[in-house]
DSSP file (Angstrom, degrees, kcal/mol; ACC not computed):
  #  RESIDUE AA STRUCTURE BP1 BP2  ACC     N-H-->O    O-->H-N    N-H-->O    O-->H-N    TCO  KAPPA ALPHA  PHI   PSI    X-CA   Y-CA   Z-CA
    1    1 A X              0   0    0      0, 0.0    30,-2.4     0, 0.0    31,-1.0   0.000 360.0 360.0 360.0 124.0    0.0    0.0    0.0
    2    2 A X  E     -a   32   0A   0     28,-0.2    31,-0.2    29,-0.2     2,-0.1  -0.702 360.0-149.6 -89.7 149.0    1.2    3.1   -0.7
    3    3 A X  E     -a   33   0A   0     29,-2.7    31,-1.6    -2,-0.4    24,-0.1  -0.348  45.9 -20.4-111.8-143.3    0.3    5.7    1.7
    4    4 A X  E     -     0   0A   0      1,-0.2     2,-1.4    29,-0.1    -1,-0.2   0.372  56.5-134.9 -38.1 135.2   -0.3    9.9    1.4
    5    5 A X  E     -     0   0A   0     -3,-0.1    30,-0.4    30,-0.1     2,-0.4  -0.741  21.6-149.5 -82.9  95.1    1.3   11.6   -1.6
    6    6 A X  E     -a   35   0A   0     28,-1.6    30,-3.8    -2,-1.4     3,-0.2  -0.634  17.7-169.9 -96.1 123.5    2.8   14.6   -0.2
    7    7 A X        +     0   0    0     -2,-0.4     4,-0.2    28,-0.2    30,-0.1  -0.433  54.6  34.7 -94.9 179.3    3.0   17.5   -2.5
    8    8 A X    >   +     0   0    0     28,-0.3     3,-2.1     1,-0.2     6,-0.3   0.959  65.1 176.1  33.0  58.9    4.7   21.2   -2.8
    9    9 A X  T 3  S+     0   0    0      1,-0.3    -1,-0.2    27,-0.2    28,-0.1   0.595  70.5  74.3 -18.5 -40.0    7.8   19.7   -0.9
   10   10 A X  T 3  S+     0   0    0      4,-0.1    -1,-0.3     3,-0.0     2,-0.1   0.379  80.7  80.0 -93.7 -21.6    9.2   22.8   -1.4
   11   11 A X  S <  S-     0   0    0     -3,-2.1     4,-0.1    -4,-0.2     0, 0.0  -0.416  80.8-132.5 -89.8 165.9    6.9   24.2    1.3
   12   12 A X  S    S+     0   0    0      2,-0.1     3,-0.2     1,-0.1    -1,-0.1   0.447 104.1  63.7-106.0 -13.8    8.1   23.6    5.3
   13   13 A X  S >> S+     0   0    0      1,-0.2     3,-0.8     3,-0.1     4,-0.7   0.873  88.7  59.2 -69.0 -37.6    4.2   22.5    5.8
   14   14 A X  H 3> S+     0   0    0     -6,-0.3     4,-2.2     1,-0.3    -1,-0.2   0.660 110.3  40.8 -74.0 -30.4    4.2   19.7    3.7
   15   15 A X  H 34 S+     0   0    0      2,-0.2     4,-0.3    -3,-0.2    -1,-0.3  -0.003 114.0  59.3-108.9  39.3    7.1   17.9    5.9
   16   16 A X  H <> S+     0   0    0     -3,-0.8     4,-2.1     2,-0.2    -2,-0.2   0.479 105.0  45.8-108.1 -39.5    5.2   19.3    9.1
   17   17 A X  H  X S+     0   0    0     -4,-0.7     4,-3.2     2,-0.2     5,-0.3   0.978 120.1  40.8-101.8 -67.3    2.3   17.5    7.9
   18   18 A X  H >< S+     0   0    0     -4,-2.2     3,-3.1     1,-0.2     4,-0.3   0.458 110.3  56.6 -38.2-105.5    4.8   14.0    7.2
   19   19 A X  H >> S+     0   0    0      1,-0.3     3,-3.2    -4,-0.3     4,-2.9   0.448 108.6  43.6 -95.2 -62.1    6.5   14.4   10.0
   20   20 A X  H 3X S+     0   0    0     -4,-2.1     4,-6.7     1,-0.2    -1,-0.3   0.987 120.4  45.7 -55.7 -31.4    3.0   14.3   12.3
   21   21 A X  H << S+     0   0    0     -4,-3.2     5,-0.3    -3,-3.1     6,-0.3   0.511 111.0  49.6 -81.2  13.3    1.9   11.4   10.2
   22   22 A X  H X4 S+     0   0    0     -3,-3.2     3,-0.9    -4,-0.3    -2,-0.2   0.385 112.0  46.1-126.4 -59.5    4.8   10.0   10.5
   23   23 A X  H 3< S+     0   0    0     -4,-2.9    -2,-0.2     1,-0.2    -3,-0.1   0.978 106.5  58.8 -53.1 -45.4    4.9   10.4   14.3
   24   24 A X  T 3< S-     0   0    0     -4,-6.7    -1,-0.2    -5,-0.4    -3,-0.1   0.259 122.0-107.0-108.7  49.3    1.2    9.2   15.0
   25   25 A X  S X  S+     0   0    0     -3,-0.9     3,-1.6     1,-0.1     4,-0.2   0.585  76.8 137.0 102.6  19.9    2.3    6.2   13.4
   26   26 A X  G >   +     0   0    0     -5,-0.3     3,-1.4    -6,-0.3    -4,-0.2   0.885  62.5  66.0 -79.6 -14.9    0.7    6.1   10.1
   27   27 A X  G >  S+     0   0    0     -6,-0.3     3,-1.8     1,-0.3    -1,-0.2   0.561  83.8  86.5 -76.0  -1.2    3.6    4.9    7.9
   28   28 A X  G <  S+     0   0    0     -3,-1.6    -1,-0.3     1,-0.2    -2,-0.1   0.757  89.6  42.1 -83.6  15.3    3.3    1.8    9.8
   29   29 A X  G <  S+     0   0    0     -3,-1.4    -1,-0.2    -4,-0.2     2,-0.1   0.131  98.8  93.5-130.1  17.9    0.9    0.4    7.7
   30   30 A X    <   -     0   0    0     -3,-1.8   -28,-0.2     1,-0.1     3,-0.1  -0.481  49.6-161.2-107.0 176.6    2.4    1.6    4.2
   31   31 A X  S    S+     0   0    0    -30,-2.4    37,-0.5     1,-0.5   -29,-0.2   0.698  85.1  14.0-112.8 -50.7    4.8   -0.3    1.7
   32   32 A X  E    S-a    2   0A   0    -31,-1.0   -29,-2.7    35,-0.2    -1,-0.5  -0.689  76.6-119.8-131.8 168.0    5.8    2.9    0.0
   33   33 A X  E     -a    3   0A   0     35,-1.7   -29,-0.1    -2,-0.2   -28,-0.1  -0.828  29.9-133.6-121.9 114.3    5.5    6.6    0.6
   34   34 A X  E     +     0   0A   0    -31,-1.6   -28,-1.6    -2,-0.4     2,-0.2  -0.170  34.7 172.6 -67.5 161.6    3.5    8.5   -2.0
   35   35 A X  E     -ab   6  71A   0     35,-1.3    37,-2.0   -30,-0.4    38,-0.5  -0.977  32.0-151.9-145.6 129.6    5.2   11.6   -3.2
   36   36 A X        +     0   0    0    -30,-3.8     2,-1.7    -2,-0.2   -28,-0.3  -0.343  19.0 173.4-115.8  83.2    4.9   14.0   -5.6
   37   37 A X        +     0   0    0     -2,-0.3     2,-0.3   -30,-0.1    12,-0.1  -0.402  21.6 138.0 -85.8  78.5    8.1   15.5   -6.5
   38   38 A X        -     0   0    0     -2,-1.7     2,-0.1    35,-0.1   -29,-0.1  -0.719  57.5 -78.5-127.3 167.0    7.8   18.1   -9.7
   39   39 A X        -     0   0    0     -2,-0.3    -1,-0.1     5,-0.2     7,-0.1  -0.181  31.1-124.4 -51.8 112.7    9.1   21.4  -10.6
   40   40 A X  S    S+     0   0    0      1,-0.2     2,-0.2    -2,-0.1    -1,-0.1   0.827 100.3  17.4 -47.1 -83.2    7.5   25.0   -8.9
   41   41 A X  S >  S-     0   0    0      1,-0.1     3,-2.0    -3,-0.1    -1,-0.2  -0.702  86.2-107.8-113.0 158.8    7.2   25.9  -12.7
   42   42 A X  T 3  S+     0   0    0     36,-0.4    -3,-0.1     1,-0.3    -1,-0.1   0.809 118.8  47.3 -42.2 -46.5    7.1   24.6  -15.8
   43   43 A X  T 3  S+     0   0    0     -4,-0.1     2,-0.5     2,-0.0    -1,-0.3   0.204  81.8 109.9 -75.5  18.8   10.6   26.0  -16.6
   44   44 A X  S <  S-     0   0    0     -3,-2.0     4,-0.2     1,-0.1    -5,-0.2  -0.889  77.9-114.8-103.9  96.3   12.2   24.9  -13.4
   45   45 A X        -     0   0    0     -2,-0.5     3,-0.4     1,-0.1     4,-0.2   0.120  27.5-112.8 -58.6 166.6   14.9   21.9  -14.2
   46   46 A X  S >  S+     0   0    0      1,-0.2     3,-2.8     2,-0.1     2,-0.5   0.878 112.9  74.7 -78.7 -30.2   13.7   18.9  -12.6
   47   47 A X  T 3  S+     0   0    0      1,-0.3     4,-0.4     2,-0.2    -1,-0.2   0.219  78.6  84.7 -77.2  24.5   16.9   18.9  -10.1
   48   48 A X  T 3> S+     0   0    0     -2,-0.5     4,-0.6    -3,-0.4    -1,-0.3   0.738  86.6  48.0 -74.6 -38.0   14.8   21.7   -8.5
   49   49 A X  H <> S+     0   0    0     -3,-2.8     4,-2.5     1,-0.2     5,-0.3   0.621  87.7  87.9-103.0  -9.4   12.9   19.0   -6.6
   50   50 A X  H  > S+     0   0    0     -4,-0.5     4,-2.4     2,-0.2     5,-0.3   0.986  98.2  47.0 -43.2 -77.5   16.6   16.7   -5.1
   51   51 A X  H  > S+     0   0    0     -4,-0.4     4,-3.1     1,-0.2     5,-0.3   0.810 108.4  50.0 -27.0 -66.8   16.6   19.2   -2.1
   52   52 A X  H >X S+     0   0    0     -4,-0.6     4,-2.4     1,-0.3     3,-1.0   0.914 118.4  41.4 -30.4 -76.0   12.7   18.8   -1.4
   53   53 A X  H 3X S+     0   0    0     -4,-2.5     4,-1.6     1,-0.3    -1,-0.3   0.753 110.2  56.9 -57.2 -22.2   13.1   14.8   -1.4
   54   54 A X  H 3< S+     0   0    0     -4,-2.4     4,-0.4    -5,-0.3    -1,-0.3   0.815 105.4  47.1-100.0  -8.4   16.1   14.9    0.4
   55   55 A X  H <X S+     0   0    0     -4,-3.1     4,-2.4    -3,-1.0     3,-0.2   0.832 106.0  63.6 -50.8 -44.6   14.5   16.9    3.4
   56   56 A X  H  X S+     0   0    0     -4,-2.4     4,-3.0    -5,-0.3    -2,-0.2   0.878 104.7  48.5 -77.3 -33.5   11.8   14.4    3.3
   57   57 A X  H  X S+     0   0    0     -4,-1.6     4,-2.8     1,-0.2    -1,-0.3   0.718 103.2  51.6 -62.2 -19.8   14.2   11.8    4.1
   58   58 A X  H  > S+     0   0    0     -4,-0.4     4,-2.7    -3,-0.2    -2,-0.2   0.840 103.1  59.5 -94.2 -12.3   15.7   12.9    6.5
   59   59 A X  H  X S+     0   0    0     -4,-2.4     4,-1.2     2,-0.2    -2,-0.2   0.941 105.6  54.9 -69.2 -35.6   12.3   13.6    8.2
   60   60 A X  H >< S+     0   0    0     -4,-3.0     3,-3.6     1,-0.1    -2,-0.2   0.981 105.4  52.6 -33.0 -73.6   11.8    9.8    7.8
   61   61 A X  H >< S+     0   0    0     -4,-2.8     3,-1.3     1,-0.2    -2,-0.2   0.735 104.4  58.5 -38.9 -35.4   15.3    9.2    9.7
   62   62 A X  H 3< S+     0   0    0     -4,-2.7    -1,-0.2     1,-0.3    -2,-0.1   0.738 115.4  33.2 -46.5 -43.1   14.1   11.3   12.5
   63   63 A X  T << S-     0   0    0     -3,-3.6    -1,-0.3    -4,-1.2    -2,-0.2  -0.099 115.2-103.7-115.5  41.7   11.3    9.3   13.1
   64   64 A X    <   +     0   0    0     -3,-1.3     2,-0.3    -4,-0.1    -3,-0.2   0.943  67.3 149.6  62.0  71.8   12.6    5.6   12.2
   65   65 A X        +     0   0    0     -8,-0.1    -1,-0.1     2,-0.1    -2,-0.1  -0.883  15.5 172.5 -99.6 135.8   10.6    5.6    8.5
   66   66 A X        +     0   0    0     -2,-0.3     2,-0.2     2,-0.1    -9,-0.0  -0.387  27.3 146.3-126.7  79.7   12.8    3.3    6.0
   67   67 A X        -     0   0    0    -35,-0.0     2,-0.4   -34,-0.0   -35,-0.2  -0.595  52.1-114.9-102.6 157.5   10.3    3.3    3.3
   68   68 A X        -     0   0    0    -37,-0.5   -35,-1.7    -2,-0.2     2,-0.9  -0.850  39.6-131.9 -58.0 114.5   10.7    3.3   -0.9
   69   69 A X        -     0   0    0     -2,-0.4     2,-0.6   -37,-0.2   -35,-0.1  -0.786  18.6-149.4 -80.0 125.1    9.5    6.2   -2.0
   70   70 A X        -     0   0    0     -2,-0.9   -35,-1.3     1,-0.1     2,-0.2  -0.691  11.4-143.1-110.9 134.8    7.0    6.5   -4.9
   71   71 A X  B     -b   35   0A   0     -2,-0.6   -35,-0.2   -37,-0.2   -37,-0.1  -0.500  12.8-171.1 -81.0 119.6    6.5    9.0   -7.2
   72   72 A X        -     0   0    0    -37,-2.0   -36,-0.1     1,-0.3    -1,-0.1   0.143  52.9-112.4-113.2   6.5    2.4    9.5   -8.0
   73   73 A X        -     0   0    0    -38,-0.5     2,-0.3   -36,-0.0    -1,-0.3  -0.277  41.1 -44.1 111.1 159.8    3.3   11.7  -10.5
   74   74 A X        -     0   0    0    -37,-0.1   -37,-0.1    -2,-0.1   -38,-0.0  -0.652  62.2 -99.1 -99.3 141.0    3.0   15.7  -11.4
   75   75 A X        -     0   0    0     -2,-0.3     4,-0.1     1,-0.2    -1,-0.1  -0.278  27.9-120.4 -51.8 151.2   -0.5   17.9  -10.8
   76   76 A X  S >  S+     0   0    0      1,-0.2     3,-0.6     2,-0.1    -1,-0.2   0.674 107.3  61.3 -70.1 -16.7   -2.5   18.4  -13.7
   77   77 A X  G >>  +     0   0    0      1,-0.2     3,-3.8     2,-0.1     4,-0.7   0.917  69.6  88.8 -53.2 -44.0   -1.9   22.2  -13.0
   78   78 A X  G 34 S+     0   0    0      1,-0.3   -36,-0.4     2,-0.2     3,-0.3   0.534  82.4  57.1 -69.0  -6.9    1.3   22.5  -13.2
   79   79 A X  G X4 S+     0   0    0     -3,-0.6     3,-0.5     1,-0.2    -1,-0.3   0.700 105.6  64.3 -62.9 -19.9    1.1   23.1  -17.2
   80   80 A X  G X4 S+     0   0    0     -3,-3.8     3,-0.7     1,-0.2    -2,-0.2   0.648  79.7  71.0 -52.2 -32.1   -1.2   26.1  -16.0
   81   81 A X  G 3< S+     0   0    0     -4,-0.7    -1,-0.2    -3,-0.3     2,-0.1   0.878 113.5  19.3 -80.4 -11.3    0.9   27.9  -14.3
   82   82 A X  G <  S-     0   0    0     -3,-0.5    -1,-0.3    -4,-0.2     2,-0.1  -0.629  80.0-165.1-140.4  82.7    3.0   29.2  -17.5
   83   83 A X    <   -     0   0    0     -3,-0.7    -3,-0.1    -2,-0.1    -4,-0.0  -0.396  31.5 -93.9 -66.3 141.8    0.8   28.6  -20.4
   84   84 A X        -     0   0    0      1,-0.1    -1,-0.1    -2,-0.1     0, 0.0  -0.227  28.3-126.9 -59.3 140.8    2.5   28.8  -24.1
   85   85 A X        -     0   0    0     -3,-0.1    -1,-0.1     0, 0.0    -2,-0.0   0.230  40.1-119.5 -89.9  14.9    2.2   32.4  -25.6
   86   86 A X              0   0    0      1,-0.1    -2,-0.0     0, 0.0    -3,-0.0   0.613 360.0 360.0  69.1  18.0    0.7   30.5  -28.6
   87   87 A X              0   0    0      0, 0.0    -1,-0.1     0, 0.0    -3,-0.0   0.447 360.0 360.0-105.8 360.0    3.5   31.8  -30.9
């Protein structure tokens, strides 16, 4: 089972929110830990998002997690936020 997909990484809320679900014990009952690990904007190299994941690991170590994590994949917004100027 994978469990919760944590998105915008890049925010200190987002490992606020693992870190309590990870404290009242919900990862024991996961396989993997969903993640979604994409770009603030479209133009943003993908090595944007290394930091993000590697925070989110270490908030695992903190609290004993040693899970796989899996990647659920990019919002269907995120092509929204810098739409093609159609030239």
């Amino acid at each position: 089972m994978v469990c919760p997909s944590i998105t915008e990484l890049w925010k200190e809320q987002a490992h606020k929110y693992r870190l309590q679900f990870a404290e009242l014990g919900g990862y024991q009952y996961c396989d993997a830990a969903g993640i979604r690990p994409y770009q603030h904007q479209v133009a943003d190299p993908p090595e944007i998002t290394l930091e993000a994941v590697r925070k989110g690991d270490r908030t695992f170590q903190r609290q004993g997690v040693h899970l796989p994590l899996w990647s659920t994949g990019i919002p269907q917004t995120l092509p929204l936020n810098d739409p093609l100027d159609g030239n």
